[in-house]
C-alpha positions as CSV (number, residue, x, y, z in Angstrom):
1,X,86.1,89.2,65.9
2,X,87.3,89.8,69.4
3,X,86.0,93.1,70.9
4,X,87.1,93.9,74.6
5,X,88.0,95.7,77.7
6,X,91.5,95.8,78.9
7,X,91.9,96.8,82.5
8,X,95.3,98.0,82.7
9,X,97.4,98.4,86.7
10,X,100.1,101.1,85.9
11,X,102.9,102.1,88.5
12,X,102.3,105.4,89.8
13,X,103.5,108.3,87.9
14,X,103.3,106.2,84.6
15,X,99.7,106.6,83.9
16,X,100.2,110.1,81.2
17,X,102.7,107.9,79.1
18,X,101.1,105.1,79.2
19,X,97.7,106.3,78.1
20,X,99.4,107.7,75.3
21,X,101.1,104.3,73.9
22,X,98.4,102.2,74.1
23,X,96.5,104.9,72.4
24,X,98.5,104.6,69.6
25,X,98.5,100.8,69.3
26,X,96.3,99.2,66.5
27,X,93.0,98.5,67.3
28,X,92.5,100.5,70.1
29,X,89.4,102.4,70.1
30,X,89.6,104.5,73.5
31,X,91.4,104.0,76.4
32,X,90.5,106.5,79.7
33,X,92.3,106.3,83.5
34,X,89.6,105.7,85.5
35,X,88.7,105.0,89.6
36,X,88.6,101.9,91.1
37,X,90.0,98.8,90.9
38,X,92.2,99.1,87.5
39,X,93.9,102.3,86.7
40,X,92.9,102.2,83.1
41,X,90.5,100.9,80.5
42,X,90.9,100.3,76.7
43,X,88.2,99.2,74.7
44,X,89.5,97.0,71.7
45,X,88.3,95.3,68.4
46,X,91.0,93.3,67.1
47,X,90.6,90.6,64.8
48,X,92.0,87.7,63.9
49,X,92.0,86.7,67.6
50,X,95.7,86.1,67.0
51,X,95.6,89.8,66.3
52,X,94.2,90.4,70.0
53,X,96.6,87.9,71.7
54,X,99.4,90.1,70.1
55,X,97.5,93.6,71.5
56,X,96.9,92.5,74.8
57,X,100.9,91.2,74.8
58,X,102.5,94.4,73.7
59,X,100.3,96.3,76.5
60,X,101.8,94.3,78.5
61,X,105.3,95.1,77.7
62,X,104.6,99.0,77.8
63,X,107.1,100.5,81.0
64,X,104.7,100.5,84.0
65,X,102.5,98.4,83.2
66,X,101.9,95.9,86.0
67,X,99.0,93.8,85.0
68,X,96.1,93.3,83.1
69,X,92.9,92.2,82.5
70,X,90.7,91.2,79.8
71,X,86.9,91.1,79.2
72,X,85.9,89.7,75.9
73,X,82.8,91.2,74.8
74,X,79.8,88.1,74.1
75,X,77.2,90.6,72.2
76,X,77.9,89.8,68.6
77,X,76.0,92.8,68.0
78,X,77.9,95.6,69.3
């Protein structure tokens, strides 16, 4: 079952609403704005990994987002 992290790059001003939507999307667990590199993270647990594909895909689509990037977790055990 595919558990990650989604960096998400949102254009300024976008980062409120955007929070918000992916929030809201199934299998989302948390998602914070943070410093750095990435404007956001989202932690995920989505499985099939079809199910993931899809999640990562309609993140994508949300208005303002301008990238992302994924980590898959490799500890089975979390």
């Amino acid at each position: 079952m595919p558990k990650a992290f989604i960096m998400i790059d949102v254009m300024p001003g976008r980062e409120a609403a955007i929070q918000d939507a992916v929030a809201k999307l199934a299998g989302v667990q948390m998602v914070h704005q943070v410093t750095g590199e990435h404007d956001m993270i989202a932690f995920v647990d989505a499985e099939p990994y079809e199910e993931f594909a899809v999640l990562v895909a309609t993140i994508r689509q949300i208005n303002g987002v301008r990238d992302t990037d994924s980590q898959l977790v490799l500890d089975t055990s979390a």
